[in-house]
N, C-alpha and C positions, 0 to 999 in steps of 0.2 A: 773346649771351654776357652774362653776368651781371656785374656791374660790384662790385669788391670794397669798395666805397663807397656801399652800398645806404641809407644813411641820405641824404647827400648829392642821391645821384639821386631820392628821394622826397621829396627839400623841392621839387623844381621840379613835381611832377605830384602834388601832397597833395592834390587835391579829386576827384581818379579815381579809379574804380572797376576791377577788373578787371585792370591794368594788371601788367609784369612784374615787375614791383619790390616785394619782399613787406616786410613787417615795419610797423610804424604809422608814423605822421608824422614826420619828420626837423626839421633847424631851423627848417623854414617851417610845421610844425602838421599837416603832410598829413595822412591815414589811408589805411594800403595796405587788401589784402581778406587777411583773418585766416584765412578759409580758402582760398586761392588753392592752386594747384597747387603754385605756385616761394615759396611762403612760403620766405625763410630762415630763420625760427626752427625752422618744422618741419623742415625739409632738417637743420641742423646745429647742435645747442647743447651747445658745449661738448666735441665727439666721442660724446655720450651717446646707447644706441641709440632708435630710434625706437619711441615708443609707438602700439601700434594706435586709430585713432579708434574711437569707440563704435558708429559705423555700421560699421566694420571687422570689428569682434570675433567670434570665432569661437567655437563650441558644442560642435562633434565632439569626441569625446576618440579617444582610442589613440593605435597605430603612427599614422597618417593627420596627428594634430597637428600645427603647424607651431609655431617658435618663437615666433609672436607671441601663437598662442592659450593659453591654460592648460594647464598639465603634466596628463598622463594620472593620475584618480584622485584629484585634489586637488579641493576648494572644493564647494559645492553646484552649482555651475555644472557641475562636471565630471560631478557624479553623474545627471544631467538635472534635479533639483532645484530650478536658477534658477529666479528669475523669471523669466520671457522667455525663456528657453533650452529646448531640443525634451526632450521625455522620449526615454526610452530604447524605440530602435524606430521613432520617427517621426523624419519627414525635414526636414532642416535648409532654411535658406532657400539653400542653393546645392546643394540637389538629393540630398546625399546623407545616409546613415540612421545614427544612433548601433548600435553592435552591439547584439544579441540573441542570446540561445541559441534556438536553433529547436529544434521537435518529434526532427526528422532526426535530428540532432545528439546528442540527448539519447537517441536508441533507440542509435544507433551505439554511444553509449558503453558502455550496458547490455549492447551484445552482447560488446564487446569484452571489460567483466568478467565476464560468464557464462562465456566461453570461455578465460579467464585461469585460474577456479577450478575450473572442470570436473570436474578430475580428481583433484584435491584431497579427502581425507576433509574431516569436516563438524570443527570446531572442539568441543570441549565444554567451556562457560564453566563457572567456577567456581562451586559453588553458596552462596552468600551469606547467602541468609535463614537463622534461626536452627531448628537440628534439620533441616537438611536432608541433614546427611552422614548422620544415621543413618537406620537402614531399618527398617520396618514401622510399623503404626498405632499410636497412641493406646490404650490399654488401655481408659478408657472409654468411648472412639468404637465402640472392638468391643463392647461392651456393650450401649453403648444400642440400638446394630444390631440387636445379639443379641433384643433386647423387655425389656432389666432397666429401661427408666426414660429420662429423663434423663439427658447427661452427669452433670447436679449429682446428680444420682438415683444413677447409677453411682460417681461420684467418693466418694458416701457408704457404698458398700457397700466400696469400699477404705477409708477410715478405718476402718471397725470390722471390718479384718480377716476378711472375707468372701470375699477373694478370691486364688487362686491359680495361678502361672501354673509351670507343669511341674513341680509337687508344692512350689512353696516361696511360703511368703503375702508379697503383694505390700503393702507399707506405703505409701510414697511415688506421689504422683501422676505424671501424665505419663509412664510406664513406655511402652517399645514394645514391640507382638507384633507375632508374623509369623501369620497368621490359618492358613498350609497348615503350619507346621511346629510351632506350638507349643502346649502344650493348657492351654486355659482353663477353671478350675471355680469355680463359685460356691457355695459351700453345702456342698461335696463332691459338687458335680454338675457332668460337664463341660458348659460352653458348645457349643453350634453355631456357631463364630466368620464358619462361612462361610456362602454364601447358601443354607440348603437351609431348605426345604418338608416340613413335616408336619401332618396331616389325619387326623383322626377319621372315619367314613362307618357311620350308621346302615345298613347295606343291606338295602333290605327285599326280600320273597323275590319268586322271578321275575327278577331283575336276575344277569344273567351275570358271574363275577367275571374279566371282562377288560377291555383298556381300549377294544378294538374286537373290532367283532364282524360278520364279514362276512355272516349272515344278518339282520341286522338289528333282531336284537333291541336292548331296553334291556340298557346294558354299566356297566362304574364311569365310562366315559372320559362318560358323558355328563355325569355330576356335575363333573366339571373342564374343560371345554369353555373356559372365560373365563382359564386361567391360561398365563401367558407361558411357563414352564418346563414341560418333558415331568414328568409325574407315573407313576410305576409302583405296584401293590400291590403290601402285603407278605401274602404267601401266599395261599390262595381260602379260598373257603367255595362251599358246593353251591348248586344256584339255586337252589332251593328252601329254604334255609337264612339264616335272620337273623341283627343285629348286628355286632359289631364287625372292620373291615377297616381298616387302616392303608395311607395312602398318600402315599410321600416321593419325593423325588431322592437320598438320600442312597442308593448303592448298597451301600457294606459297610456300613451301617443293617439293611439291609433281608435284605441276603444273611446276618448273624449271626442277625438273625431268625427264620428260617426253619431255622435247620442246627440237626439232633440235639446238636452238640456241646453246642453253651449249653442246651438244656432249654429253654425259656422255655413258660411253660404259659400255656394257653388254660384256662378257665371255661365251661359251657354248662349251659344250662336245658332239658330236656324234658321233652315231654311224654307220659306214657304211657300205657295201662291198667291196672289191677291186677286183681286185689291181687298185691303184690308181696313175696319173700319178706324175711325178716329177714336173710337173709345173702348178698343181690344185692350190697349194696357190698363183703364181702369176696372173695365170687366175682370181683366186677370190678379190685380189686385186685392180685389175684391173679394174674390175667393170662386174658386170654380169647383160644382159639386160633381164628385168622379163618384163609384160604387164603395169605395173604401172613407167615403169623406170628403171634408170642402181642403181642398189647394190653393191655398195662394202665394202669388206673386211676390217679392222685396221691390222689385225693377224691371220695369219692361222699357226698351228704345226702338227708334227701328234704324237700323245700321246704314243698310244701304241697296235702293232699290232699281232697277233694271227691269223696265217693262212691267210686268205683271210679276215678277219674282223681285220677292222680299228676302232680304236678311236682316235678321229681328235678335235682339240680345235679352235673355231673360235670365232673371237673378233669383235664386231661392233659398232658404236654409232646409227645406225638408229631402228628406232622402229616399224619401217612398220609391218603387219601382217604377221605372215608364214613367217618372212624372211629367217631363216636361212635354214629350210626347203627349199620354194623356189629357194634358190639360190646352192644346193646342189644335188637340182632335177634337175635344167637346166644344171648342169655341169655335170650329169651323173650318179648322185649319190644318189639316193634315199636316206634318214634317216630312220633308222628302234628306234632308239630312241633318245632324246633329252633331255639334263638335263641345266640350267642354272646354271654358279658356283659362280657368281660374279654380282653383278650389281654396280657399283661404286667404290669403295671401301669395300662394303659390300659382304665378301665372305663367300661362304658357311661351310666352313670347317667339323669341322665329326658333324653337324647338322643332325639329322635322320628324316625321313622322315615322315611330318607329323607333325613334333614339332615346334612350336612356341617361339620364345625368345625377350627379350628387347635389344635394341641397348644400348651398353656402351655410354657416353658421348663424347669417343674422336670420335666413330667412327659416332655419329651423327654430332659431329663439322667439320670431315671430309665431309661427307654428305655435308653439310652448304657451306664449302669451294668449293668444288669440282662446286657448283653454285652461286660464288659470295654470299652470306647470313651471 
């Protein structure tokens, strides 16, 4: 039992060690042991509570903490941080682990909010960035697309009033179109705002005008063999027959093309025998009666003659088969060959035979025109 006069009883035993009597020397000089177990300074100073020795001190944080270690979440010691103190996940010196979020842990959650929103429509955030609420493109975006140039190329054919979007001229930059709903002209020629394909095609004779051909002859489809988009012709020409064939994706391009309504006239060069009389071109204007009906002529010339052979230029809008043929045979004149040089506006010029080209913009806006589009 511990004697309430611990100063007293350590002046008799002041040169021992170890001894029960804690605290230093009493009136005779002793020294107790400063870390004994029964120290009284430790046991009690004051009522105030006991502080952990340094070899005491704990590291773990959370629920688990006791009061003498650090509060959950405070000091770098808590965060695993210390000096000397475990990181987080490894195991302290009495065995056990600071927490962790494990793998497990982390899927579980995911599943449990995948199965929280499930059934939930998607949210749609607000759109922020600037011109986002409005719809359709750029006016010069569709241009430059179109082959006029440059943005800056394009943005300059709107300053100088060049350009118009559903018959009213567009002044100011950064306009929007809707590329399927609204019509763009430049020049007085409409744009092709959308992705379509047009081709020029020297065809020289012997070449079938299909785009496959299950005997295996040479067809048109072999000249476009490399391109991404399906190509179709617009109208034929006989095999044996040269010049000019048009071939797009644009289908009511192509379908106007082709229809009696609009006219659109063809150009051809042949070649004949003669001599020929002085009033063949108005005979053929005239109208010449084949088994299918009367054919006539727009223009007949005659080009340029050598000997008894003619070359005779004739102009039509009809599309019948074998026409020009046809109507060259009834009047007397067989064709020994036939080249097309023109279909609409689209002429052949020193095109060589065989070669394939893309239509310029103006000459597809004339195309467009030439059928109301």
């Amino acid at each position: 039992m511990r004697s309430s006069s611990g100063r007293n009883s350590s002046g008799n035993n002041g040169g021992s060690r170890g001894g029960n009597s804690g605290g230093r020397g009493g009136s005779s000089g002793g020294r107790g042991n400063y870390r004994g177990a029964g120290n009284s300074r430790d046991d009690n100073q004051g009522g105030r509570p006991k502080k952990p020795r340094p070899e005491e001190r704990r590291y773990d944080v959370g629920p688990g903490a006791t009061q003498s270690g650090p509060k959950s979440g405070r000091g770098a010691s808590a965060r695993g941080g210390a000096k000397g103190g475990p990181r987080q996940g490894q195991a302290t010196g009495r065995g056990r682990t600071a927490p962790g979020t494990s793998r497990e842990y982390e899927a579980r959650a995911e599943e449990r909010n995948r199965e929280r929103y499930a059934g939930k429509k998607d949210v749609k955030l607000p759109k922020t960035f600037p011109g986002a609420e409005q719809e359709g493109e750029r006016l010069q975006k569709i241009l430059a697309r179109a082959g006029y140039g440059s943005r800056r190329a394009c943005e300059e054919l709107i300053e100088q009033a060049r350009v118009e979007v559903n018959g009213e001229i567009v002044l100011e930059q950064g306009k929007r179109v809707d590329p399927e709903k609204d019509e763009v002209k430049v020049d007085g020629l409409t744009v092709a705002t959308q992705s379509y394909q047009f081709f020029s095609l020297n065809k020289p004779a012997g070449v079938v005008s299909t785009m496959e051909d299950p005997d295996g002859r040479q067809c048109l489809g072999d000249y476009v063999t490399n391109r991404e988009t399906r190509l179709f012709h617009v109208g034929r020409l006989d095999t044996e027959t040269e010049g000019v064939i048009l071939l797009t994706n644009h289908g009511e391009l192509a379908h106007r093309l082709t229809h009696p309504k609009y006219g659109v006239k063809k150009t051809y060069l042949a070649a004949i025998v003669g001599p020929i009389p002085r009033d063949l071109g108005k005979k053929l204007k005239d109208g010449i009666q084949l088994e299918d009906g009367y054919a006539r002529a727009d223009h007949f010339r005659v080009v340029e003659q050598t000997g008894k052979n003619y070359l005779v230029e004739v102009t039509l809008h009809e599309g019948r088969k074998h026409i020009v043929r046809r109507m060259l045979a009834e009047a007397g004149f067989p064709v020994e060959k036939l080249v097309r040089t023109s279909f609409g506006p689209i002429t052949l010029g020193d095109q060589k035979s065989g070669w394939l080209r893309r239509l310029s913009n103006t000459e597809v806006g004339m195309l467009m025109q030439e059928v109301d589009l």
